[in-house]
Structure formats: structure tokens, C-alpha cells
N, C-alpha and C positions, 0 to 999 in steps of 0.2 A: 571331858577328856577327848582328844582327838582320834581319831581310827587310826588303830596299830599299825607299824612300818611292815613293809613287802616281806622284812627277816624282821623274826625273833629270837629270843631264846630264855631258858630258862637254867638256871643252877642248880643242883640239889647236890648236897655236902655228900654224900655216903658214909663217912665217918659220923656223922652226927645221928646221920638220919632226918635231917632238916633243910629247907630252904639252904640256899647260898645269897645271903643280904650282903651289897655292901660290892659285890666282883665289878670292875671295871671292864667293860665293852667295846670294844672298836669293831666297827665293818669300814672293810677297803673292796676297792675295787681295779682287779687288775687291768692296766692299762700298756700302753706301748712302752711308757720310762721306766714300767716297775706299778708298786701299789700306792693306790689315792685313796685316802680319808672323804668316806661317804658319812659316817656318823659315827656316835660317841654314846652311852649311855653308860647307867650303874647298875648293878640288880636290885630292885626293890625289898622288900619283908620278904615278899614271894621266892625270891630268888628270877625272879623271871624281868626282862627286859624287853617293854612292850612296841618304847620309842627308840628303836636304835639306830634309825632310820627313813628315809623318803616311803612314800604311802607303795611308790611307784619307782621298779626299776629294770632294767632293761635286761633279755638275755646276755650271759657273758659269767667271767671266771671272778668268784668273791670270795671272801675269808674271813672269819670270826676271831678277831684273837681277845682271848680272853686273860685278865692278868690278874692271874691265881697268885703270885707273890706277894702283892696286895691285900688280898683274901687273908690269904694266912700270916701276915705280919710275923711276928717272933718265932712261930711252932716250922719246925722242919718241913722242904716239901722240895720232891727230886724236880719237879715241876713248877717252875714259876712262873710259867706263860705257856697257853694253850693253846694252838692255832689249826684252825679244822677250814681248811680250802674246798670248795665246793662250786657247781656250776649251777647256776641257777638257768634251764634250760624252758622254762616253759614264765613267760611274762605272766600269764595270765594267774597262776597258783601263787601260793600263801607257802612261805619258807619258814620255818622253826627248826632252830639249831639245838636241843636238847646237852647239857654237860653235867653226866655224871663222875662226879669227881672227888677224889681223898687224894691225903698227902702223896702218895705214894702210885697213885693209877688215875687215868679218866679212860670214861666211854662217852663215845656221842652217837647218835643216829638222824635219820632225817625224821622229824614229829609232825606232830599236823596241827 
């Protein structure tokens, strides 16, 4: 397995109480036209998303969106996409996007 990208993140259901397997992942990165597609991932068993991206990425404005309508296929969710914009201000540190999430609320924080 190659060494985890610059961002991660991880899913955990709150309604469950379990992983989030299975969440679609995109990191962009904001540029002069608008957002660029930096990479793409799924959430594993774990719920977490190791390879979402380059090992290495620059200071500057980036976004997680996460596509929870996906997730939850047929069951109700006020929520069908999740998008947590963030600066990654220091090259040198290790990003983790955390999404605690039910149909109905998420939370995210910065993890480590």
C-alpha cells in the first residue's frame, strides 16, 4: 500500500454507530476559474479514505465534498452532499477531514 495522500478522511454513520463504507470522495482545489479535481476516492469497511489524493500538495483553498446521497441510496437524508471548504495553510502537516454524519445533521472537525 502506498503512503496516505496530504488529506484524508474518515466517515462514521452516527445513526448506526458504524463506519460509513461505500461514501464517494472528491478533493478539489480552488483555483482562478472556480474548483479543479485533485482526486477521487471511496470510503473503505473503515469508513475512512486513505488515497484521496497526491502524497503532496501546496498551500491554498480546498474542499471535501462528500456524496452522502450515494451513502444513503433509498432511506431519507435532508443532506445529499456534503462539502467542508478548508485551507490547508501549513505544506508541511498531514490533513484529516473527519465526517460525522446521520440523515438528518453532520459534524466535521480538523483530526489528526
Amino acid at each position: 500500500m502506498s503512503a496516505p495522500s496530504h488529506v484524508t478522511s474518515h466517515v462514521l454513520d452516527a445513526a448506526s454507530g458504524r463506519p460509513a463504507p461505500g461514501v464517494p470522495v472528491r478533493l478539489e482545489a480552488l483555483a482562478d476559474a472556480g474548483w479543479s479535481p485533485i482526486g477521487a476516492a471511496v470510503t473503505d469497511a473503515d469508513g475512512r479514505a486513505s488515497q484521496l489524493g497526491p502524497e503532496a500538495l501546496a498551500e491554498g483553498v480546498y474542499r471535501v465534498v462528500f456524496d452522502t446521497g450515494a451513502y444513503f441510496g433509498d432511506r431519507p437524508t435532508f443532506y445529499p452532499e456534503v462539502v467542508i471548504v478548508f485551507e490547508l495553510a501549513a505544506a508541511s502537516e498531514h490533513y484529516h477531514i473527519p465526517l460525522l454524519l446521520s440523515p438528518f445533521a453532520y459534524s466535521t472537525y480538523r483530526g489528526s
